[in-house]
N, C-alpha and C positions, 0 to 999 in steps of 0.2 A: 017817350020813344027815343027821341031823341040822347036822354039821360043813359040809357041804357045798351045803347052803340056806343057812347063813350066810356062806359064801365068795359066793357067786353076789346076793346080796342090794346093792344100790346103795343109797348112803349120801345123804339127802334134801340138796338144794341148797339154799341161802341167797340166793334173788332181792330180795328187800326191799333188801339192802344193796348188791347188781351195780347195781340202778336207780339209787340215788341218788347213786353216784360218775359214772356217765355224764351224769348232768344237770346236776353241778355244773363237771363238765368243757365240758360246754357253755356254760356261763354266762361262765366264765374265756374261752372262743374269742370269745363274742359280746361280752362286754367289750374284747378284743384291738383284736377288728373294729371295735368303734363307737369304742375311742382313737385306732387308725391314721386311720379315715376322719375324726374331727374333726384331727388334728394334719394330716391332708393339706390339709384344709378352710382350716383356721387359716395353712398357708403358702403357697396360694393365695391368700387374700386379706391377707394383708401382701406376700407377693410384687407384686399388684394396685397394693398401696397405694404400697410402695418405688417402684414405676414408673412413677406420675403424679407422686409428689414429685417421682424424679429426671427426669424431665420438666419439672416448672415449673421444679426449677432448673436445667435445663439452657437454657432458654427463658428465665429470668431472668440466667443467665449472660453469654449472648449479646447481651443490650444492656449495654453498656459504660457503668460508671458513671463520673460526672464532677462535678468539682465546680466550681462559676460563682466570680468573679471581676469584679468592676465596675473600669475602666479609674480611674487616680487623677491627680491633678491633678499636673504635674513638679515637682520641687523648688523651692526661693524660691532658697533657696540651692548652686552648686555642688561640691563640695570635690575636690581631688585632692593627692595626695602622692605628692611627685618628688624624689630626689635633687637638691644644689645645693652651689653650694662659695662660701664666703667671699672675699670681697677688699679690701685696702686701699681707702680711696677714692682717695689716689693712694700707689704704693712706685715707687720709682727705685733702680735700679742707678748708683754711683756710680764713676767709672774716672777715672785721674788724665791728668791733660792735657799732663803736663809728665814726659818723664824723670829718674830720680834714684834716692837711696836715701831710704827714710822713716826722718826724725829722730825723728820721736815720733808716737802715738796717742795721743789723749785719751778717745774716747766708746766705752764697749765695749757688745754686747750688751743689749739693753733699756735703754738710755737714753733717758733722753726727753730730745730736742732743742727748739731754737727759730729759726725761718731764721736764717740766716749764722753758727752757732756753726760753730766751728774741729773736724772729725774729728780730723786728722790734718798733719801737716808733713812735706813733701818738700825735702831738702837736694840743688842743683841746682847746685854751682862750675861749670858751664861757660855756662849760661844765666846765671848772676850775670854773668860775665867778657861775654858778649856784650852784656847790658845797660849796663854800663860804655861797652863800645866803641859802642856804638851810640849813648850820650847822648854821647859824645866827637867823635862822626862831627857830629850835632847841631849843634853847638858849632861844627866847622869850616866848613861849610855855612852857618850864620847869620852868622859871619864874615866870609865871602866875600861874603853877598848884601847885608850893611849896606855893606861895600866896594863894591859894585855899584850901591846905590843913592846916595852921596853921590858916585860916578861920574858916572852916569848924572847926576847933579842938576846939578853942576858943566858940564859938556858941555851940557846943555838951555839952561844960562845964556847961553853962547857961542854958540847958533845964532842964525844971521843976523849974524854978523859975518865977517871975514874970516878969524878966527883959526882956527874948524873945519868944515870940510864938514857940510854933510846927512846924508850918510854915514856920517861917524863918530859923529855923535850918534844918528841906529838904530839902530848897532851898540849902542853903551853900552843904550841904552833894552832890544833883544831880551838883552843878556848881564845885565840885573838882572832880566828876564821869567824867562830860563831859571836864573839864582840862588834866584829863588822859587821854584820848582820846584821844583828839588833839594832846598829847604828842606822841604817839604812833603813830598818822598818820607824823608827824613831823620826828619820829627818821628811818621810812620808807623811808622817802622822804630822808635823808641820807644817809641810805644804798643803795639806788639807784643809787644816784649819784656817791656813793662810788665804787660802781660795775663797772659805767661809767669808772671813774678815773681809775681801774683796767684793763678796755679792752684798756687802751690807750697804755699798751706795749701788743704786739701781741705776744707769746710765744706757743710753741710746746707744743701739746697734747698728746703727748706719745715718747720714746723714737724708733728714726729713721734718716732718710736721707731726707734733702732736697730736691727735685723733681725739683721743679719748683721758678722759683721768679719772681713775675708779677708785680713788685710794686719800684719806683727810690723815691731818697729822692726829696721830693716837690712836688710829687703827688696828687690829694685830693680825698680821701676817704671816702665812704657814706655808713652810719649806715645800718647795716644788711646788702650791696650789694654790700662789696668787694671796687676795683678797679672801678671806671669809667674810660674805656678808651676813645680813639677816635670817635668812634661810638657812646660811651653813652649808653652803656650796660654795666654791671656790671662783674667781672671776680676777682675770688682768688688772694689773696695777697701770697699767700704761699700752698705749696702741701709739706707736709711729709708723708711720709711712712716706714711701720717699713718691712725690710724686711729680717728677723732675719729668718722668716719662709715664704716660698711661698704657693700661693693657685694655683690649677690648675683647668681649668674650659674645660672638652668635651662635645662636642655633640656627642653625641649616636648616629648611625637611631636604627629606630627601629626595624632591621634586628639583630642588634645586641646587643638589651638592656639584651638578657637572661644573659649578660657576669657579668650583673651590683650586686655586693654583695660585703658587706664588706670583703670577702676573696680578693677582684681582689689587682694585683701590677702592675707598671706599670714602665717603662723606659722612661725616655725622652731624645731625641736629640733635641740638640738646634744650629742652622748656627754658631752662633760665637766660640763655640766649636766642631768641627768635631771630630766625632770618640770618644768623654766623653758622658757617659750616666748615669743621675741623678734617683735614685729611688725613687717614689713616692706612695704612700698607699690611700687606701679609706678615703676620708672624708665623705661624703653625698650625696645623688642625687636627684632628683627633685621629681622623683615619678609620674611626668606626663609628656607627651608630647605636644612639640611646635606643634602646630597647622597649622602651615607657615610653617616648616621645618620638622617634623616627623621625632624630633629627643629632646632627653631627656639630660638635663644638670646633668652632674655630676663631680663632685668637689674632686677630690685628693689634698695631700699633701707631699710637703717635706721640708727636713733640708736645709740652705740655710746661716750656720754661716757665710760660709766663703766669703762671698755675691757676689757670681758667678754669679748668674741667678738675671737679672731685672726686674722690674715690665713691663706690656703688653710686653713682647716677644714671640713669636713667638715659638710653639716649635711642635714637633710629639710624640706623647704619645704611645709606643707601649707596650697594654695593653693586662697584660695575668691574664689570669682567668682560674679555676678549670674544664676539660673535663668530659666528662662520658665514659670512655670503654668498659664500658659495651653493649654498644651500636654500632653498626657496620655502617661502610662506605662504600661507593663505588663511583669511580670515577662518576660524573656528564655523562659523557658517555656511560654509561652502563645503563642509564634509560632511558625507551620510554614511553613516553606523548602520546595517542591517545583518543580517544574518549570515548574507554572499561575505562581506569585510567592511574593511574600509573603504570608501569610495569615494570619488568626486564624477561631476555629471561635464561632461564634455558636449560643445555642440557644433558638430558637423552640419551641412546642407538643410539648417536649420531641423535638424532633430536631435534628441540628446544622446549622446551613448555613455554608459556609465563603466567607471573604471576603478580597478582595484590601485590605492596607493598604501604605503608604508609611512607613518606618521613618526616622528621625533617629537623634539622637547615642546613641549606648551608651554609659550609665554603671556598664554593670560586671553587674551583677545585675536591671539596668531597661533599658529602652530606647524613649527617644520614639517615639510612632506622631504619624503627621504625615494622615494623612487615612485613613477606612477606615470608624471609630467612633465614637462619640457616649460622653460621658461615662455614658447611661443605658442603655446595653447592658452584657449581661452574656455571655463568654466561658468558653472553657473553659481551666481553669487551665492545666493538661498534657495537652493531647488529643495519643493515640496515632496511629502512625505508619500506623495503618490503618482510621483515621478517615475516614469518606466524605459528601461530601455528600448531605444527606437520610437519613443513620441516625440509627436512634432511641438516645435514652442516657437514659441514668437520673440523676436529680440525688441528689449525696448532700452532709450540709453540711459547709463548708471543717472546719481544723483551721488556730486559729488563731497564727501563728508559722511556717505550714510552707504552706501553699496559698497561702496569704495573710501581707504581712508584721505584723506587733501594731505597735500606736502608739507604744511606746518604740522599734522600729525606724526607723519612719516620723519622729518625732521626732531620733532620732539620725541621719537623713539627710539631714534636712531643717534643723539646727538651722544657725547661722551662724557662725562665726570670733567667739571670745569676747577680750576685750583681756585680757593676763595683765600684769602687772609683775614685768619683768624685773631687780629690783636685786641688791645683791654681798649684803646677807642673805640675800634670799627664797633666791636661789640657794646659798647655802650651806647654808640651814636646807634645801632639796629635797633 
């Protein structure tokens, strides 16, 4: 009995401690709740915020920055550098006048001459032989006309008597007319040959330097055409040139023939001197342009005692000529080509308005404007290809070297052709 009241008997529950895990479980949920609802809270409003940023800056994107530019006075001075080639002031090909064989050369390769020295000697026996018979011809011809005239003198005494006609003292008179004659074609026929005799030494036509010698002793040499070589073409016995003074010959294009006036000067480097720069001044210029090359030959000159510079060398002619200032520039950048003209982009109350201008000479990285703008306007350095009139832009400031050019630039474009001296130290110590 007793056993079975104690089976049947329920064992007292423990509530105190069921309640306070349930409430702390709650606490943990309503914590959960109020971290989710602030973290939602929290990326709604950064989310809010992210997307009025990216709003302004998408609204600040949209106006295109740009940066101004004040138009600048042209150059004083303007430079360009052009290929040019050297030249004697005067060289001659020298070809022998007389055939024969050459007895002797005297002047070889870089000699310096002086008018009428002796190159070389042509041995001519068969011109020597006609020169003989020719002053012998001479000789018989004067003979005959001193006969003709103490003819003729004798016969004039005796007209008007009975002893000679009228008749035959004409005749005497025209046979000592036509003795002089032949005298005169006779003493021709001398001076010819004499001339002959005279081209058999070949001698220097001006005072200079030997160039060239095409010609050994025992060669043979044909009248009027030089050398016969190998071939059997004809070729100079001698090349001198005086090159006391040089000539300089460029070609212009005719992008830049405005440069051409006798004010222009010009510097030259030449490979065998690095770093020596020879001054050379206006000679002349063509006046027209090559047809083939669209480009204008023009001729400087310079001093050359000290005989530095060769003939055909090879040099760069960096040619400055007189600028206009008055005239203003603006980088090549800052003009846009479309359909409307020519234009540059202006900006008023920070919007752009674009404007038709009138361009001149391009010098490379500049280029005159010729009407449009005022020195006191300001442009837009590189306005984009989708630049409109009447959009707004934002101004931001240059960077100076690269929007705009720096004063040592502006200096180095501007400066002028400096006179260098050219002598055989400077140029050797370069």
């Amino acid at each position: 009995m007793s056993h079975s009241a104690d089976q049947g008997q329920v064992p007292p529950t423990n509530h105190p401690a069921r309640t306070g895990s349930g409430t702390r479980g709650k606490l943990v949920l309503l914590v959960v709740i109020l971290l989710a609802i602030a973290l939602a809270a929290w990326g709604i409003v950064q989310r809010g915020t992210h997307y009025h940023s990216l709003t302004g800056a998408t609204e600040d994107a949209a106006i295109p920055p740009v940066t101004l530019i004040a138009p600048q006075p042209g150059p004083k001075t303007r430079q360009v550098d052009l290929p040019a080639n050297l030249a004697a002031w005067y060289e001659a090909p020298i070809y022998a006048q007389v055939s024969g064989y050459v007895k002797m050369w005297y002047k070889d390769y870089g000699a310096h001459v002086k008018r009428g020295d002796v190159l070389a000697e042509i041995s001519t026996p068969s011109i020597d032989a006609q020169f003989e018979a020719a002053k012998a011809h001479y000789n018989v011809i004067l003979a005959r006309y001193n006969l003709a005239l103490i003819t003729t003198k004798r016969w004039t005494a005796l007209k008007g008597t009975q002893a000679v006609s009228r008749q035959e003292v004409d005749v005497q008179a025209a046979n000592a007319a036509a003795q002089k004659a032949e005298l005169e074609a006779a003493r021709h026929d001398v001076d010819r040959f004499q001339a002959l005799e005279d081209f058999k030494k070949i001698v220097a036509p001006f005072d200079g330097i030997v160039t060239s010698r095409l010609v050994n002793v025992g060669d043979y040499v044909n009248a009027g055409g030089g050398n016969l070589n190998s071939r059997g073409t004809a070729s100079e016995l001698f090349s001198v040139a005086d090159v006391h003074r040089m000539r300089v010959f460029v070609s212009v294009p005719q992008d830049f023939a405005s440069v051409i006036s006798p004010k222009i000067e010009a510097e030259l480097t030449v490979p065998q001197y690095p770093g020596s720069r020879f001054r050379a001044t206006f000679l002349a210029t063509a006046n027209a342009f090559n047809a083939a090359t669209r480009t204008v030959t023009t001729e400087l000159t310079l001093d050359n005692s000290d005989n530095l510079l060769w003939p055909n060398s090879y040099a760069t002619a960096h040619i400055s000529a007189p600028g206009n200032p008055n005239i203003l520039i603006l980088p090549e950048g800052a003009i846009i080509f479309r359909a409307e003209g020519t234009q540059v982009a202006k900006v008023i109350n920070n919007h752009a308005h674009l404007v038709n201008v009138t361009v001149g000479i391009n010098f490379g990285t500049t280029v005159q404007v010729l009407s449009g703008i005022t020195k006191d306007d300001r442009v837009v350095a590189n306005p984009t290809a989708d630049l409109l009139e009447g959009d707004e832009v934002k101004i931001v400031p240059t960077t100076p070297g690269y929007n705009t050019p720096s004063n040592a630039q502006q200096d180095a474009d501007q400066q002028p052709v400096r006179q260098h001296d050219a002598n055989p130290e400077e140029a050797g110590s370069r």
